[in-house]
MDTraj code that builds the backbone (N, CA, C; nanometers):
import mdtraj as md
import numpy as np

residues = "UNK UNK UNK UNK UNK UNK UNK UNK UNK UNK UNK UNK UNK UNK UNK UNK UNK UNK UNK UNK UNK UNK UNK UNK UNK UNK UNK UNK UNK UNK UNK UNK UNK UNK UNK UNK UNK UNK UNK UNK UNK UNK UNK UNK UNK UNK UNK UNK UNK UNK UNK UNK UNK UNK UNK UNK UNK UNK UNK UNK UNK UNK UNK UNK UNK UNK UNK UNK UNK UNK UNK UNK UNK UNK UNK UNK UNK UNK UNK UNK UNK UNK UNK UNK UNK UNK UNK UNK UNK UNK UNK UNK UNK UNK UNK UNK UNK UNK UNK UNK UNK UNK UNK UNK UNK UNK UNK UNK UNK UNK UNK UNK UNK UNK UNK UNK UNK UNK UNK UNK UNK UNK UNK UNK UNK UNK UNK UNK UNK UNK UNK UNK UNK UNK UNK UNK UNK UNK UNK UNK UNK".split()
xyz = np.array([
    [0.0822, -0.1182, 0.0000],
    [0.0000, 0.0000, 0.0000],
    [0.0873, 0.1257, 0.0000],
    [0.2273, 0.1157, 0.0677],
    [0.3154, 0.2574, 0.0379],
    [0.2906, 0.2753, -0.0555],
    [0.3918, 0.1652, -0.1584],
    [0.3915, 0.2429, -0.2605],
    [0.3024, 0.3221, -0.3499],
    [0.1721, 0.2638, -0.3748],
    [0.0397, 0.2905, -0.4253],
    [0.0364, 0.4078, -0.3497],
    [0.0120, 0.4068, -0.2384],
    [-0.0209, 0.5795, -0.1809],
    [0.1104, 0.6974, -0.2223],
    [0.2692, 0.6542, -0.2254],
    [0.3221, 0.7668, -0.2518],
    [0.3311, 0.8110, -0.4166],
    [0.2832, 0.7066, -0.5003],
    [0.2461, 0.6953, -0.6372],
    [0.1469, 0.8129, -0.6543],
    [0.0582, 0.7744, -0.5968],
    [-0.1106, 0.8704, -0.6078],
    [-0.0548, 0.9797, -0.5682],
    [0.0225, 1.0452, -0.4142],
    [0.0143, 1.1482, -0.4032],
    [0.1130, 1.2349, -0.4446],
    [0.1853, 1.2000, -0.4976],
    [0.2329, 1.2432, -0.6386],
    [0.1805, 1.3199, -0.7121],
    [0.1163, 1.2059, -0.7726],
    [0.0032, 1.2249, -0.8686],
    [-0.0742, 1.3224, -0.8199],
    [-0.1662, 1.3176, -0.7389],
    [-0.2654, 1.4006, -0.6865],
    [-0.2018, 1.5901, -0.6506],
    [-0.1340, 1.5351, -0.5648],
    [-0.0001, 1.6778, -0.5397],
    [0.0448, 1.7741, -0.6657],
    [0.0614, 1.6797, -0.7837],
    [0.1031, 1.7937, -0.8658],
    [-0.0088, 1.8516, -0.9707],
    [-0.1139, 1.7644, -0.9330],
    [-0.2090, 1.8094, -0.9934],
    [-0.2969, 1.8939, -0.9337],
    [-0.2582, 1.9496, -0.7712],
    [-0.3081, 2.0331, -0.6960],
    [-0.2517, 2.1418, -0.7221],
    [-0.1065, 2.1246, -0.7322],
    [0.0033, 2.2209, -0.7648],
    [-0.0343, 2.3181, -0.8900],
    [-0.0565, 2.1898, -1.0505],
    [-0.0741, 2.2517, -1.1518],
    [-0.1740, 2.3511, -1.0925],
    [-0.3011, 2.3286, -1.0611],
    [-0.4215, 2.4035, -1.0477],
    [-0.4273, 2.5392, -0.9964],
    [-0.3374, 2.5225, -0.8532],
    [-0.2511, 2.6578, -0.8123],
    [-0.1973, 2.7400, -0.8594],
    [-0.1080, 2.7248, -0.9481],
    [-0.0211, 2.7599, -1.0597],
    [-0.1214, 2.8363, -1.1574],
    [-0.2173, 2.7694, -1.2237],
    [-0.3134, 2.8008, -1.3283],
    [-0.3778, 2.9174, -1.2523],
    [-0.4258, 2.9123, -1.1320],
    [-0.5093, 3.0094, -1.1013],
    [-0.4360, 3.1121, -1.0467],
    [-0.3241, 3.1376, -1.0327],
    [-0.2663, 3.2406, -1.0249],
    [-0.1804, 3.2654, -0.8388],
    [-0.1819, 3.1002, -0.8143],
    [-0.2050, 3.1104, -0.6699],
    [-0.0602, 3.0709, -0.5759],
    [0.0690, 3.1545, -0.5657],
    [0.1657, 3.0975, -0.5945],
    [0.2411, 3.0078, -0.4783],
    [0.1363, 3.0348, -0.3556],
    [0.1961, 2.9486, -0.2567],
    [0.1421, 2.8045, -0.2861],
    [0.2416, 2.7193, -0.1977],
    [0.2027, 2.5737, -0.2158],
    [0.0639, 2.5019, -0.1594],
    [0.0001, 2.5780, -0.0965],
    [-0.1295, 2.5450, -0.0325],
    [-0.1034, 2.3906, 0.0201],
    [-0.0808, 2.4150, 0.1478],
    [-0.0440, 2.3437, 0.2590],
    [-0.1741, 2.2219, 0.2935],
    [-0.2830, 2.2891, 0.2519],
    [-0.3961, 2.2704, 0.3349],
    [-0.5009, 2.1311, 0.2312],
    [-0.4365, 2.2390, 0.0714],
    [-0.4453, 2.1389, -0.0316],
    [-0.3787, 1.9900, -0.0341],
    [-0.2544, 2.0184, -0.0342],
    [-0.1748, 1.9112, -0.0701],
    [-0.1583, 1.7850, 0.0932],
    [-0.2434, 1.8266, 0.2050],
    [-0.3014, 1.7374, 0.2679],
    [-0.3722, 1.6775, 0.2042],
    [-0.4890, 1.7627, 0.1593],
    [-0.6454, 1.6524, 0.1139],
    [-0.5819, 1.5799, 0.0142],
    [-0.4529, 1.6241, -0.0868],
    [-0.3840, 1.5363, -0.1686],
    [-0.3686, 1.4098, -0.1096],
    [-0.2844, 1.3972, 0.0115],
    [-0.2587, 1.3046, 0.0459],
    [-0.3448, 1.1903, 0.1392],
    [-0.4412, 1.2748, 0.1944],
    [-0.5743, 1.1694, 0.2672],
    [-0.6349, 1.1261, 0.1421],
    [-0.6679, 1.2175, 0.0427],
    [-0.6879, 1.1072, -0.0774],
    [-0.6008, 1.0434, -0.1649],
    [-0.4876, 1.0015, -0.1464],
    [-0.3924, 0.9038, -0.2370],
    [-0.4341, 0.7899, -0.0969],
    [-0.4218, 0.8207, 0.0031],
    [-0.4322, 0.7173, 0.0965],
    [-0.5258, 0.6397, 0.0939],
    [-0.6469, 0.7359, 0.0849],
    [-0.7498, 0.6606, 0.0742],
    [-0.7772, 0.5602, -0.0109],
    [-0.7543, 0.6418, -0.1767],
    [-0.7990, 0.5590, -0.2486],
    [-0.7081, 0.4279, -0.3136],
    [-0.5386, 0.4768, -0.2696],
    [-0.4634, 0.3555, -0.2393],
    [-0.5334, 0.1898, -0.1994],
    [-0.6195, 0.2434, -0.0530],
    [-0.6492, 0.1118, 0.0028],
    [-0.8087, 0.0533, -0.0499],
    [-0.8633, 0.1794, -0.1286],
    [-0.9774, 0.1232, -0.2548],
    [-0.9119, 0.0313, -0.3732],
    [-0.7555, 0.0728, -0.4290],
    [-0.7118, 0.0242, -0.5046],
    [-0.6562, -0.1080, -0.4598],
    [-0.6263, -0.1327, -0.3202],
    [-0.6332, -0.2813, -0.2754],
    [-0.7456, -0.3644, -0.2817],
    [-0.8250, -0.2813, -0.2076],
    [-0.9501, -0.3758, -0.2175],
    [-0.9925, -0.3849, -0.3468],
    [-1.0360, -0.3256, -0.3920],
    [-1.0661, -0.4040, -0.5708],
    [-0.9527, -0.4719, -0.6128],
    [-0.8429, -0.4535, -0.5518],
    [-0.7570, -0.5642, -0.6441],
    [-0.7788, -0.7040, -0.5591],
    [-0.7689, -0.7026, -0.4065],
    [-0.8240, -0.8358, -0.3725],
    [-0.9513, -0.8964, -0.4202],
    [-1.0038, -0.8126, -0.4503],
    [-1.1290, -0.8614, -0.5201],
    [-1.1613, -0.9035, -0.6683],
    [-1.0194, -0.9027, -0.6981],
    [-0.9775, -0.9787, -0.8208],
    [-1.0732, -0.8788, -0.9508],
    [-1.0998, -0.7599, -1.0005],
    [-1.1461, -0.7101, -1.0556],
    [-1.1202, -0.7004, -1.2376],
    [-0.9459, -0.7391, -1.2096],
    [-0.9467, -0.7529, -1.3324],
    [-0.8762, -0.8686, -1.4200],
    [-0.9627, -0.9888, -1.3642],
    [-0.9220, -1.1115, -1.3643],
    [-0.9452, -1.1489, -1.4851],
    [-1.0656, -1.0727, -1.5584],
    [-1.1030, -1.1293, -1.7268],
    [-1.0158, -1.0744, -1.8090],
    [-0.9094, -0.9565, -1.7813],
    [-0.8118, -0.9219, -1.8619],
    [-0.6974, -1.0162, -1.8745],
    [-0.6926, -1.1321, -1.7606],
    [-0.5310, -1.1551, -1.7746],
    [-0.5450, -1.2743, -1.8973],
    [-0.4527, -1.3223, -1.9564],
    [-0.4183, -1.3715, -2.0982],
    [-0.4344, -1.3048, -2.1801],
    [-0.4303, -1.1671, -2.1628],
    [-0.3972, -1.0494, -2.2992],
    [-0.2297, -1.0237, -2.2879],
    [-0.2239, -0.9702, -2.4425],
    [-0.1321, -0.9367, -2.3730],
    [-0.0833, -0.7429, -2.2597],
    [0.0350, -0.7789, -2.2107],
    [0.0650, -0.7072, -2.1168],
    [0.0116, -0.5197, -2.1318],
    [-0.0224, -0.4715, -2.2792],
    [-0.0100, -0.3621, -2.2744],
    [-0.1518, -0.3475, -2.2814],
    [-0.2471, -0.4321, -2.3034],
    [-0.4078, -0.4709, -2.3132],
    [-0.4288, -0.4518, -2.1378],
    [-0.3780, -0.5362, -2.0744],
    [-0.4227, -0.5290, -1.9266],
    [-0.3388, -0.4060, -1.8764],
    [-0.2591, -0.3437, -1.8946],
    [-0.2236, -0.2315, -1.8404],
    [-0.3660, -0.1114, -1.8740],
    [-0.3769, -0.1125, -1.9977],
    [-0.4817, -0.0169, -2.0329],
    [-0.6291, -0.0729, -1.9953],
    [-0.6463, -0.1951, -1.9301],
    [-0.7711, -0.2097, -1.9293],
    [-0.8192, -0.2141, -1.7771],
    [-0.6810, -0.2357, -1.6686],
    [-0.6649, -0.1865, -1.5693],
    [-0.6248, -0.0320, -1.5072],
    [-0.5808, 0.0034, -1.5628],
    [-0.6063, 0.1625, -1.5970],
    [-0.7542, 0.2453, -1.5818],
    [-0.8727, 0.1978, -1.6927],
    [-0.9830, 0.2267, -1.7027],
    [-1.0592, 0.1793, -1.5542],
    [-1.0329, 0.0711, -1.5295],
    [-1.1126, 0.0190, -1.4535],
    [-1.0758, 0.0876, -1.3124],
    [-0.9638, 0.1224, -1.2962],
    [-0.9267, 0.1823, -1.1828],
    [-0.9941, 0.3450, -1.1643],
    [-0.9624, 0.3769, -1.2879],
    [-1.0409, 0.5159, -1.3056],
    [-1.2291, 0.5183, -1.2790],
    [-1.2832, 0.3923, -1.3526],
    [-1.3856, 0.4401, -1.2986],
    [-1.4240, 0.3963, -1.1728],
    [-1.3396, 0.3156, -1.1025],
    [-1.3388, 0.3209, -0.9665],
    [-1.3279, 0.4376, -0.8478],
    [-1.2828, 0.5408, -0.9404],
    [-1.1983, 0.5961, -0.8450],
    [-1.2917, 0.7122, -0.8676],
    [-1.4126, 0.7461, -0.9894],
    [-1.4735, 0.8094, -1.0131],
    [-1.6305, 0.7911, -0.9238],
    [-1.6339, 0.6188, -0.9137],
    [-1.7684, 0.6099, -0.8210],
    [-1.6916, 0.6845, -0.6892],
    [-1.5919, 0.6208, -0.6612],
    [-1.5777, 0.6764, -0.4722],
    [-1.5670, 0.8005, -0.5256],
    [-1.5159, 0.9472, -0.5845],
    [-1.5174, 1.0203, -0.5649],
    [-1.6863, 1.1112, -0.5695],
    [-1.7273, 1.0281, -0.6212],
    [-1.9265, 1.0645, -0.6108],
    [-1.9228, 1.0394, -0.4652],
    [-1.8691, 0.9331, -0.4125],
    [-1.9349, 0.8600, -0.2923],
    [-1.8752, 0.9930, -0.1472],
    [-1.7690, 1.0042, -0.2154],
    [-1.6912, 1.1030, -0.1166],
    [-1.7699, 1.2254, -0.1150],
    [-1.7993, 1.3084, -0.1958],
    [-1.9123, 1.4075, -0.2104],
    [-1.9854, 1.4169, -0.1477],
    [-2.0609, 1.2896, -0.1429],
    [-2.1861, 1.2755, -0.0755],
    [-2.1650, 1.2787, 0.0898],
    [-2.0985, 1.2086, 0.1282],
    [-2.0488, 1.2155, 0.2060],
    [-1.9996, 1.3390, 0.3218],
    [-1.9367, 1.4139, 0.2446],
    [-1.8669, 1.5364, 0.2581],
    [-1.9939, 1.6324, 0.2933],
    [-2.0815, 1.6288, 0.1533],
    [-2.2059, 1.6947, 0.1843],
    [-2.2567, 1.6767, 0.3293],
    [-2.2851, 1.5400, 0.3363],
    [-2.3990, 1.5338, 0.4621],
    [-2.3140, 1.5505, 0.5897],
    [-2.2130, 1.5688, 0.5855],
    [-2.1365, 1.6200, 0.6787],
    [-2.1397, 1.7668, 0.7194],
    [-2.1061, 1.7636, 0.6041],
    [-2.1666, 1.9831, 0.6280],
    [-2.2627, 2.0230, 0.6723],
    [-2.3564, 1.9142, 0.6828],
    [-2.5206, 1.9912, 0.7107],
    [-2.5991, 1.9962, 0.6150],
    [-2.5586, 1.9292, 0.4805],
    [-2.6312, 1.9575, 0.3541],
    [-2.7389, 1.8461, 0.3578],
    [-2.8696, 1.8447, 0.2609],
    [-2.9135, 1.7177, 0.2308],
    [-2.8873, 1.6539, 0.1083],
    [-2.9238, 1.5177, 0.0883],
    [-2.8829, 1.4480, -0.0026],
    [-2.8585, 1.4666, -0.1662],
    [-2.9612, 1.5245, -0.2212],
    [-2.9404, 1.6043, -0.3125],
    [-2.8684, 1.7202, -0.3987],
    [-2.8187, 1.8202, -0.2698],
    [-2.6875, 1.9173, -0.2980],
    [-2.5765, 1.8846, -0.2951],
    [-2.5623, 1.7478, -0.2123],
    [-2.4495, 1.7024, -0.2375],
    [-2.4079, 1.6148, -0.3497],
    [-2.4864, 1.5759, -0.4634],
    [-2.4504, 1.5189, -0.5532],
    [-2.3824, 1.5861, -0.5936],
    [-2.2676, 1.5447, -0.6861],
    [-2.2201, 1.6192, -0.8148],
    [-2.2638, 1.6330, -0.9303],
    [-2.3015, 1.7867, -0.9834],
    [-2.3575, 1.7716, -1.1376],
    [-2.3106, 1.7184, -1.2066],
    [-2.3293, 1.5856, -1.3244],
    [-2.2908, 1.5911, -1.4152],
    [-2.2935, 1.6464, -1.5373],
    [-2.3431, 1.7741, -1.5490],
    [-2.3424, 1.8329, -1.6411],
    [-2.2796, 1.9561, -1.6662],
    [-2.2077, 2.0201, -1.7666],
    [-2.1473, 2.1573, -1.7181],
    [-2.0013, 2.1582, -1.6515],
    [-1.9602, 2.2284, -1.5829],
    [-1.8358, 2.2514, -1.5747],
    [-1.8319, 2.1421, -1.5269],
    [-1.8804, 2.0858, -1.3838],
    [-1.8463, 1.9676, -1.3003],
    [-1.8354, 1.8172, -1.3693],
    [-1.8447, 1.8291, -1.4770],
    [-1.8136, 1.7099, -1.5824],
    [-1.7267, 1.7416, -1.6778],
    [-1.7070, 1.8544, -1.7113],
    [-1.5724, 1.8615, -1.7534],
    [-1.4903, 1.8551, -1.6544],
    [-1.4240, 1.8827, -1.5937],
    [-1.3940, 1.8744, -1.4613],
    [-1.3331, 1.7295, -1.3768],
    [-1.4735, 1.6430, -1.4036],
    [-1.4908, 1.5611, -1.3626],
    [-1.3181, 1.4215, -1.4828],
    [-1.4384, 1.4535, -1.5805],
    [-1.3659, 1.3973, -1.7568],
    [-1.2086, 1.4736, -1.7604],
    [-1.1424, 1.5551, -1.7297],
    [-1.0017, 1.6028, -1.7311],
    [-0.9891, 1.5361, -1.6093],
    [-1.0221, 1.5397, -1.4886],
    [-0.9489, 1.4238, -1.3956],
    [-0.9560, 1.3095, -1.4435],
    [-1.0253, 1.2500, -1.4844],
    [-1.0289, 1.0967, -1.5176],
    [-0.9426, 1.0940, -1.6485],
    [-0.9070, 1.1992, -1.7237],
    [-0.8089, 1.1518, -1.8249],
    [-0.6759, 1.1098, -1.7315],
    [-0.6626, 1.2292, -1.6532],
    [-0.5228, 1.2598, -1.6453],
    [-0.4612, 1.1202, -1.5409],
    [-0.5866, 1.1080, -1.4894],
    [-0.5614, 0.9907, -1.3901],
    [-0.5480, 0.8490, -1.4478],
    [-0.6221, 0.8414, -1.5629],
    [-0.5742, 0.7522, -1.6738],
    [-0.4485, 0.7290, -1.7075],
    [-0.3673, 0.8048, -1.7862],
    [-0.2910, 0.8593, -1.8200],
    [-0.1452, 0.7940, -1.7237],
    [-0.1807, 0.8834, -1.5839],
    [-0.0683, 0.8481, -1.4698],
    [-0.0894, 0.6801, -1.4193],
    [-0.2220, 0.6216, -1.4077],
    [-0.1913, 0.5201, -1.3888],
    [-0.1477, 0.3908, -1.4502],
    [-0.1544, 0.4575, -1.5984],
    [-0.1001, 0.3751, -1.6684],
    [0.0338, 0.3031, -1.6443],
    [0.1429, 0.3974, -1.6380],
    [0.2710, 0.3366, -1.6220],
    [0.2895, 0.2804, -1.4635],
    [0.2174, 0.2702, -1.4003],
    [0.1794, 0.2391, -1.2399],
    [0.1776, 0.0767, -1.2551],
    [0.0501, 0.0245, -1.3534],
    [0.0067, -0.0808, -1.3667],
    [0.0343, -0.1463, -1.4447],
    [0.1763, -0.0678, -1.5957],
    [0.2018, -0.1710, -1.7145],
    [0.3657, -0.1911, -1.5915],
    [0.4161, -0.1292, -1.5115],
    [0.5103, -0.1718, -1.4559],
    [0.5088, -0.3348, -1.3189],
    [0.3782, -0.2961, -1.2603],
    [0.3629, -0.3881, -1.1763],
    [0.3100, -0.5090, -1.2270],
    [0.2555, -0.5312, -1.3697],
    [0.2211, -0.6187, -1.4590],
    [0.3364, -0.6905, -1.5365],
    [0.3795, -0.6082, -1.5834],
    [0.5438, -0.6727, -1.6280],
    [0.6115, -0.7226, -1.5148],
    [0.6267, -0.6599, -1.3530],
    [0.6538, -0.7559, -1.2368],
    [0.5922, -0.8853, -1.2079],
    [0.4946, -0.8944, -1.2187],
    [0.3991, -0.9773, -1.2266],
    [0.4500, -1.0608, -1.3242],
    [0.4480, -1.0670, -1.4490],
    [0.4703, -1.1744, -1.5729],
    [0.6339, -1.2120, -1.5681],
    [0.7516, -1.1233, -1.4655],
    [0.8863, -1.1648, -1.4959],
    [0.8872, -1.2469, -1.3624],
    [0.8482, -1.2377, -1.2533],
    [0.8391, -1.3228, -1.1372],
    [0.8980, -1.2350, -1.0334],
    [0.9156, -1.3287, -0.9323],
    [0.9784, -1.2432, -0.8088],
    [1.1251, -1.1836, -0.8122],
    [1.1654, -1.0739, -0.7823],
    [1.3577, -1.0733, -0.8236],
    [1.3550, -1.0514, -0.9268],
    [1.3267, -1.0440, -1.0371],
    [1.3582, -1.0138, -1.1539],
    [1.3408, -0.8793, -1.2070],
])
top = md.Topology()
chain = top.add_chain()
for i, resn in enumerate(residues, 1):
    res = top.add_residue(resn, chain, resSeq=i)
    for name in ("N", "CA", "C"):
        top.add_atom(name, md.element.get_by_symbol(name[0]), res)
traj = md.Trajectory(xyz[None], top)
């Protein structure tokens, strides 16, 4: 699970960073690049559990660059339900009811939504064609 979590918050971190950057915002936002990291953590140990749960068991006998990309997707839209689920969540925490806390899918919050899920695509790719090629060379190798 380290590694998976310092992978993500990485990932997550510089994509907090970019956003900072874009908006004109030049400190490192301290406060951000926490929630970076409670969510690499988190969804680290989502990315265990669906993998104990054998999720992408109908990919294996492809070959290696098929299950990298098809574990990739699958991770993404994993990571797209919990982040609905987190919302909701978050919402009814605030005091909100069930409804405001959805996320629109329509409009900015889906674009939004669709540029995270590329980019997260994207990064987990080389995450999962590396631990797959570990996987197919054996232990030590």
């Amino acid at each position: 699970m380290g590694l998976m979590s310092v992978y993500l918050w990485l990932a997550f971190g510089s994509f907090v960073l970019f956003e900072r950057i874009i908006r004109g915002q030049m400190s490192l936002g301290f406060e951000s690049q926490g929630f970076a990291l409670i969510n690499a953590l988190v969804l680290a140990k989502v990315m265990l559990i669906a993998e104990d749960l054998d999720l992408g068991r109908r990919m294996r006998g492809q070959p290696l660059a098929v299950v990298a990309l098809g574990e990739a997707v699958l991770f993404v839209l994993v990571f797209i339900a919990f982040h609905v689920l987190e919302r909701l969540v978050v919402g009814l925490l605030h005091g909100s009811t069930l409804a405001p806390s959805v996320p629109a899918f329509a409009g900015r919050e889906f674009a939004g939504l669709a540029t995270v899920a590329v980019l997260l695509f994207v990064v987990l790719i080389p995450f999962f064609a590396f631990r797959d090629i570990g996987r197919a060379l054996g232990p030590g190798e």
